[in-house]
N, C-alpha and C positions, 0 to 999 in steps of 0.2 A: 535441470533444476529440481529440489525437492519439493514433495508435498507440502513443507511450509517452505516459501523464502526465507530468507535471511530479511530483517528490515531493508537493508542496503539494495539488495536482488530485487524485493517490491516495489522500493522507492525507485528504482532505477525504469522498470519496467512500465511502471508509473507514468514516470516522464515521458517513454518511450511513444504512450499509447494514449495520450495527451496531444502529442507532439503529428500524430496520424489523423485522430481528431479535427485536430486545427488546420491541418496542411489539406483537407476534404479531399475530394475524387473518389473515395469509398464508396460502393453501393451501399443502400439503406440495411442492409443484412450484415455486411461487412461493418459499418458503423454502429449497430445495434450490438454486434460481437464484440466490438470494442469497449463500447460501454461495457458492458457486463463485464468483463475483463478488468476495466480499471477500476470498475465500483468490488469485487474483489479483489483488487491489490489493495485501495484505500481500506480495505476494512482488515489487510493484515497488517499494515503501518499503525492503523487504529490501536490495534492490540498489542503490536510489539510496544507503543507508546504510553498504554496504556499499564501494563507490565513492566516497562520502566520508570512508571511514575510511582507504583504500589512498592516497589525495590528502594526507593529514594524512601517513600514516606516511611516502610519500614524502619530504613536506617536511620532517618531525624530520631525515628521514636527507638530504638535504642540508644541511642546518643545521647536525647535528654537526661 
C-alpha cells in the first residue's frame, strides 16, 4: 500500500480494523495498536472527503 491510501484502501482497512476491535481476544497492546491504526485511516477518509467536498464547492461556484 502507499503512503497515502486511496479513500477506498482506507475505508476498506477501516472496516477491517473495526471489525478486530469488535470481534476482541486482542491484547491491550494489540488493541491499543489498533486504535491508533484506525484513528489514522479515519483521518485519511477525513481528508479525501474533505478534498472532495472543496472540488464540488469549487465547481458550484464556477457554474454559477
Amino acid at each position: 500500500m502507499s503512503a497515502q491510501p486511496s479513500y477506498e484502501e482506507a475505508r476498506a482497512e477501516l472496516a477491517q480494523v473495526v471489525e478486530q476491535l469488535e470481534a476482541g481476544g486482542a491484547s491491550l497492546e494489540e488493541s491499543l495498536a489498533l486504535w491508533e491504526r484506525g484513528e489514522k485511516l479515519a483521518t485519511v477518509c477525513q481528508t479525501w472527503l474533505d478534498g472532495a467536498r472543496e472540488r464540488l464547492d469549487a465547481a458550484r461556484r464556477t457554474s454559477d
